[in-house]
Structure formats: structure tokens, C-alpha cells
N, C-alpha and C positions, 0 to 999 in steps of 0.2 A: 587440475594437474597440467592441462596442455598450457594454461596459461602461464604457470612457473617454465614451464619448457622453453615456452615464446619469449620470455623476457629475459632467460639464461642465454638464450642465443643472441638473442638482439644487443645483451650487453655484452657479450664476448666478442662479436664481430666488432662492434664500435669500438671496444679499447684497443684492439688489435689494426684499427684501421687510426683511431689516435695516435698508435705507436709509430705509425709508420710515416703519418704525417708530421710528427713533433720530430723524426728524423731529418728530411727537408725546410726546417724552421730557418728560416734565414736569420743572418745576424746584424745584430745593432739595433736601432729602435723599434723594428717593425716584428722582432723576436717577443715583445709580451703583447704585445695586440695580437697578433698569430697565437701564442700559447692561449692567450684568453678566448679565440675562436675553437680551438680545438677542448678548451676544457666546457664552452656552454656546447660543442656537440656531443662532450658525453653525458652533460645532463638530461640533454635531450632527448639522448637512447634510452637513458635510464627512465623519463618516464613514457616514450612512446608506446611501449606497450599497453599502456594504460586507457588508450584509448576506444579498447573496446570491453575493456573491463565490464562488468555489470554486476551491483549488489545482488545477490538473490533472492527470490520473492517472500517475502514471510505470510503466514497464514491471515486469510482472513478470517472474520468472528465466525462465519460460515463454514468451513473448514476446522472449527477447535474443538477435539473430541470432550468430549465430557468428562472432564478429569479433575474435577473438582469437588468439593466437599458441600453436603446436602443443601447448608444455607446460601450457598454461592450459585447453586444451581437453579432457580427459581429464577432470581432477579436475572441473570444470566439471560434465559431464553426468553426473559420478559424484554429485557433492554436488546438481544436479537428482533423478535416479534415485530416492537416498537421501530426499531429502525427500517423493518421489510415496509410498514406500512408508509414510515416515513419517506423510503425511496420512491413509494408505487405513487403518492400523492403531490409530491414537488416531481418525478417524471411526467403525471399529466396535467400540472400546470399550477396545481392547488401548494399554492406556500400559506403559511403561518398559524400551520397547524400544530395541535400537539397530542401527544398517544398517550396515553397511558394502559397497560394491560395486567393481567394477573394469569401465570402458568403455575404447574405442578411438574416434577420431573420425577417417574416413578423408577427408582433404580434398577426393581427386579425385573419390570418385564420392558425396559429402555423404552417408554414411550412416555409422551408429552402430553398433560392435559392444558387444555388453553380455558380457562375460565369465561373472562372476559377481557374483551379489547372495548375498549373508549374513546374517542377520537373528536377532537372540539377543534372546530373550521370558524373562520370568519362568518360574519353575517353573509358576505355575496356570493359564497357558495349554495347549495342546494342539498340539504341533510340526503334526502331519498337519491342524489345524484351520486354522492359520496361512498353512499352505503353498499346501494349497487353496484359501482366500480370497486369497492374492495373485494366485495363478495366474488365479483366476476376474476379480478387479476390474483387474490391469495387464497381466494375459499374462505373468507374468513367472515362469520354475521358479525358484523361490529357496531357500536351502541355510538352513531354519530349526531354530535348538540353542535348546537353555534358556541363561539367563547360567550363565556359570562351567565350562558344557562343552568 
């Protein structure tokens, strides 16, 4: 709302100050260059307010309550899961990996059972390094192979 406010003002005082400049407009040829000044300053009003504009933030997958239908809900907090592990692994360094996991989401009593997580690392990682670090950053035992095992 403040922002409709700011730009109602902002464009009233400009056409009010365009009126007042297009009244001192001199005449003869230097009458439509001046008119053309005074009309890109009301464009200009018109979008200055703009510039502190800001979208608002939309949810992330972390924030999305559970509102969804039973089969949606599973791969849901699997492809959640997947992505935490994914984050905790390219933040300490380890790229080209890939997760796969298996959850349950039990409606009545709203809790998550996590199956299992799977996590397949290049050969120049270190499985027992991998495992430990998840375990320690998400709590999570995860079942870590090299690709291709």
C-alpha cells in the first residue's frame, strides 16, 4: 500500500510541475524539443518509483506445508531429502553426485518416515568420509557406493 501512495505522489507532483513548465515553453522551433523534455520527465516520474520496487519472496520447498494428496507426498519429501543431501555435498566440496531416497508421510500422526537414502559419489571420494559427513551435518545413515557399483 505505501508503495501505491509513493507513486500517486510522485506522479501528481510531476504533472503538476510539467504544467507548469509547458506554461513557460518558448515559442518557435525550440517549442517541441522543450515539449519533448518535459514529456520524457513525466515518463520518468512515472517509473521512478519503481526503483525500489521488490517482488515478494515466494516459498521455498522448505516452507510448503503439506497439502497435497497421498501419492504426491512421498516423492515430495523424497525429492526434499534428496535435495538437503544434495546441498550438504556440493557445500563441502563433493560435486557429482546423485541421491536417491525412499520416504513415507503418515497423515495421521504428521510424521515422516525416511526409509532409505543412497548416495553414489565418484571414485575420488571416500564412501566412510561421505557417510560420516552426512550423518554428522543431517542425522541421516545413508547407504554411500561409488558411481557404477
Amino acid at each position: 500500500m505505501e508503495f501505491l501512495k509513493e507513486w500517486t505522489f510522485c506522479v501528481c507532483v510531476s504533472l503538476v510541475i510539467a504544467v507548469i513548465l509547458s506554461l513557460f515553453a518558448p515559442q518557435g522551433r525550440m517549442k517541441s524539443f522543450y515539449k519533448m523534455l518535459i514529456a520524457l520527465f513525466v515518463f520518468v516520474s512515472f517509473l521512478y518509483p519503481f526503483r525500489h520496487f521488490r517482488m515478494p519472496d515466494f516459498p521455498s520447498a522448505e516452507k510448503i506445508s503439506p497439502s497435497f494428496s497421498a501419492s504426491e507426498e512421498g516423492s515430495s519429501y523424497e525429492l526434499l531429502i534428496n535435495r538437503q543431501v544434495t546441498d550438504v555435498l556440493t557445500e563441502k566440496g563433493i560435486v557429482g553426485s546423485s541421491v536417491s531416497s525412499s520416504a513415507h508421510y503418515d497423515a495421521q500422526s504428521g510424521e515422516i518416515t525416511l526409509h532409505s537414502v543412497r548416495v553414489a559419489v565418484p571414485d575420488e571420494y571416500d564412501t566412510a568420509e561421505v557417510q560420516a559427513l552426512l550423518l554428522e551435518a543431517l542425522g541421516i545413515h545413508a547407504e554411500v557406493i561409488h558411481i557404477g557399483d
